[in-house]
C-alpha positions as CSV (number, residue, x, y, z in Angstrom):
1,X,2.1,-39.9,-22.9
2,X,2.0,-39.4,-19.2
3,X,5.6,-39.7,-18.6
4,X,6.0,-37.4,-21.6
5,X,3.7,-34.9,-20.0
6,X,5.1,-35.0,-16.6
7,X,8.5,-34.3,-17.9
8,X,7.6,-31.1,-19.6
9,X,5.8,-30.3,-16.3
10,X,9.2,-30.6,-14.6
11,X,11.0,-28.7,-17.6
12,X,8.8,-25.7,-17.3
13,X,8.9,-25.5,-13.3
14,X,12.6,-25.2,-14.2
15,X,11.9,-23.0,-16.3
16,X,10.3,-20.3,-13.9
17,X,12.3,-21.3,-11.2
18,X,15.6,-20.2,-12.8
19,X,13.3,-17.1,-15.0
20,X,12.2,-16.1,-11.0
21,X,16.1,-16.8,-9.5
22,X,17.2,-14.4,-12.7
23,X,14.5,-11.6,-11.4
24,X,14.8,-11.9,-8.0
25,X,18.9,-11.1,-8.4
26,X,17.9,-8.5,-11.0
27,X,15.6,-6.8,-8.1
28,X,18.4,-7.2,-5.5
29,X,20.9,-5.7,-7.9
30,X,18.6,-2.7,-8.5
31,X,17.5,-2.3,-4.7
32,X,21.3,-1.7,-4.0
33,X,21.7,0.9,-6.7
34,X,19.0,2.8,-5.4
35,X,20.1,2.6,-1.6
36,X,23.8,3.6,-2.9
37,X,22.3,6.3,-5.1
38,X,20.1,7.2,-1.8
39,X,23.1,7.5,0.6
40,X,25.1,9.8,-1.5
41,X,21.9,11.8,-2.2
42,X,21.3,11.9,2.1
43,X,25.3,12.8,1.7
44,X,24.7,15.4,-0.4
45,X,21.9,16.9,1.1
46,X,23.1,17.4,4.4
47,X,26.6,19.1,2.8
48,X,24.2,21.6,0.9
49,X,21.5,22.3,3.8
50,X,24.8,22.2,5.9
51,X,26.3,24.9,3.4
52,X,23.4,27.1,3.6
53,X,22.6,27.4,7.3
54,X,19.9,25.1,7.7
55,X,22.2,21.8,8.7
56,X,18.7,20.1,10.7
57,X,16.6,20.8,7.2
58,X,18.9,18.2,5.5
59,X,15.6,16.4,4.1
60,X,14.1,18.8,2.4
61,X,17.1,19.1,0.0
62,X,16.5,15.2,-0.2
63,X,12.6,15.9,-1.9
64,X,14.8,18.4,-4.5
65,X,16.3,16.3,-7.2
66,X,17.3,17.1,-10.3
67,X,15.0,16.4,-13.4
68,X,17.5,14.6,-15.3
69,X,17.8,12.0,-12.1
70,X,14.2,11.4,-11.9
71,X,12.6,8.2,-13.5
72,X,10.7,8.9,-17.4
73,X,7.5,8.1,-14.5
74,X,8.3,10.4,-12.1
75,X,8.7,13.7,-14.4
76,X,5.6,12.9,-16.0
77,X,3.6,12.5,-12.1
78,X,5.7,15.9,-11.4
79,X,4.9,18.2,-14.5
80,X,0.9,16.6,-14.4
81,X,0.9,17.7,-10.5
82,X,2.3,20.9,-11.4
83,X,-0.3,21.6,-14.8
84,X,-3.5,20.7,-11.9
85,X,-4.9,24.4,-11.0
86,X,-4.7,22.9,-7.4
87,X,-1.4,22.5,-7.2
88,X,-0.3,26.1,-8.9
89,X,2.2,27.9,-6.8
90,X,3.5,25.4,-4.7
91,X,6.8,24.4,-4.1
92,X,9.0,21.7,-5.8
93,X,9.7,19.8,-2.8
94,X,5.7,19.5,-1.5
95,X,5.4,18.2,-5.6
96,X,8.1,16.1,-5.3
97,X,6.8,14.5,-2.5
98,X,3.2,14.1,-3.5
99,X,4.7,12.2,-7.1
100,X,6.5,9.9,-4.8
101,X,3.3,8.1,-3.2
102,X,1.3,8.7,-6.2
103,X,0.8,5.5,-7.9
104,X,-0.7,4.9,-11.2
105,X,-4.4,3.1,-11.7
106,X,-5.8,2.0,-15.2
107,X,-9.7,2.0,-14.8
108,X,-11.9,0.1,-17.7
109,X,-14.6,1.9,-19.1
110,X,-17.8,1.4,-17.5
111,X,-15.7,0.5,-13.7
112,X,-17.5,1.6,-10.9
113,X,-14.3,3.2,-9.3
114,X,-16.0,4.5,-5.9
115,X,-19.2,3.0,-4.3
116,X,-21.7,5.2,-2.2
117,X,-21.4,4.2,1.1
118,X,-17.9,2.9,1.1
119,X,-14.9,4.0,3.4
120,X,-12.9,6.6,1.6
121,X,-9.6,6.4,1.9
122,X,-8.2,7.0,-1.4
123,X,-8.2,10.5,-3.5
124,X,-8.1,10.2,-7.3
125,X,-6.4,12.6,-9.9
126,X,-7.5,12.3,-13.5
127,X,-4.7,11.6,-15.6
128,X,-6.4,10.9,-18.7
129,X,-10.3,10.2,-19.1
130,X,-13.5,10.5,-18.4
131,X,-16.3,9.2,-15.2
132,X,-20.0,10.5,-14.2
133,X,-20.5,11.0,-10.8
134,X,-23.9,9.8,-9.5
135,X,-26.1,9.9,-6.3
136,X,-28.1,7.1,-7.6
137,X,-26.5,4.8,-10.4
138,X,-30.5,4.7,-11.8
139,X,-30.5,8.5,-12.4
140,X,-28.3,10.7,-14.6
141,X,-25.2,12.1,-13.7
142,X,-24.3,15.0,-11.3
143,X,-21.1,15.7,-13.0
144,X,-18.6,14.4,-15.4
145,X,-15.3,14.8,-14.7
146,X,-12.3,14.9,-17.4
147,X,-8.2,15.1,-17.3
148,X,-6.7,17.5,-14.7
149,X,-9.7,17.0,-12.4
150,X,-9.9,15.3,-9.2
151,X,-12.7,13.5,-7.1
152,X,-13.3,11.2,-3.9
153,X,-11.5,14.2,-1.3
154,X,-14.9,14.8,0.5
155,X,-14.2,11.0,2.4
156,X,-10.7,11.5,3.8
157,X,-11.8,15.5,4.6
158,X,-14.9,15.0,6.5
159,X,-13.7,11.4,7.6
160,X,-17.2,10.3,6.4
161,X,-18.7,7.5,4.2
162,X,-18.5,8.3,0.3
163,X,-21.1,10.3,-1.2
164,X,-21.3,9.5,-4.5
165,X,-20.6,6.6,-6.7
166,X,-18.1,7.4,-9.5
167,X,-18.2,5.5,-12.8
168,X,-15.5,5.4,-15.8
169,X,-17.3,6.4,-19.0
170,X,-14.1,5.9,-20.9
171,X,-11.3,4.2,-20.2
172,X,-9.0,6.4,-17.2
173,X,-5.8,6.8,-16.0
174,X,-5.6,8.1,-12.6
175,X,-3.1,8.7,-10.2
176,X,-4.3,7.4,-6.5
């Protein structure tokens, strides 16, 4: 039974080993798409800022790809950003840029997702959901928060502790 054991031990080590080989060349393969796809891109953009004038503003043309180049994840970061009343008006590139490092968070319901007191360095969007913000997680809420709204700015602004704690009522989706 122990030999038995130890041998389906070794089978399944084997097992991930070659399953983790199999990703790990699947992630190379993919990392050198993406660098060939970005050094035509930086090829590109420098011939079209080049063509109009601006041959030093090469990067911004980099920030203005085409929808039908963009990841299924990306379009949806960059049409949310551009439905946020915040964001109205401003230009593709500055959106572009801000779906980039946005990343996407799940939150349970009931999480507390910011503690009073803490170091702030985060900003949340509401994708999809629903938190109370609180002074005092004894007492009611201040506000409630829902999709397209955004909290936990006031931190990185003033550069000061968090003021509030912020807890999911239903379950969120927020981009960070």
């Amino acid at each position: 039974d122990g030999v038995l054991t130890l041998l389906d031990d070794s089978a399944d080590t084997a097992s991930i080993s070659t399953s983790r080989r199999s990703l790990e060349k699947a992630e190379a393969k993919r990392l050198q798409k993406l660098e060939k796809f970005r050094k035509q891109a930086e090829k590109d953009a420098r011939k079209a800022a080049k063509k109009q004038g601006r041959p030093d503003d090469w990067e911004s043309f980099m920030l203005e790809v085409p929808e039908e180049l963009l990841s299924p994840e990306e379009l949806t970061k960059r049409r949310w950003l551009k439905s946020v009343p915040m964001f109205e008006g401003l230009d593709g590139a500055f959106v572009g840029a801000l779906a980039q490092v946005l990343q996407t968070r799940t939150v349970a319901a009931e999480s507390i997702i910011i503690e009073k007191g803490s170091v702030g360095d985060e900003m949340y969007f509401i994708k999809k959901g629903r938190c109370d913000v609180h002074l005092d997680l004894a007492d009611s809420p201040v506000a409630t928060l829902r999709d397209g709204k955004f909290f936990g700015e006031t931190a990185l602004l003033e550069d000061a502790p968090r003021n509030a704690y912020v807890r999911a009522t239903a379950a969120m989706v927020l981009y960070v």
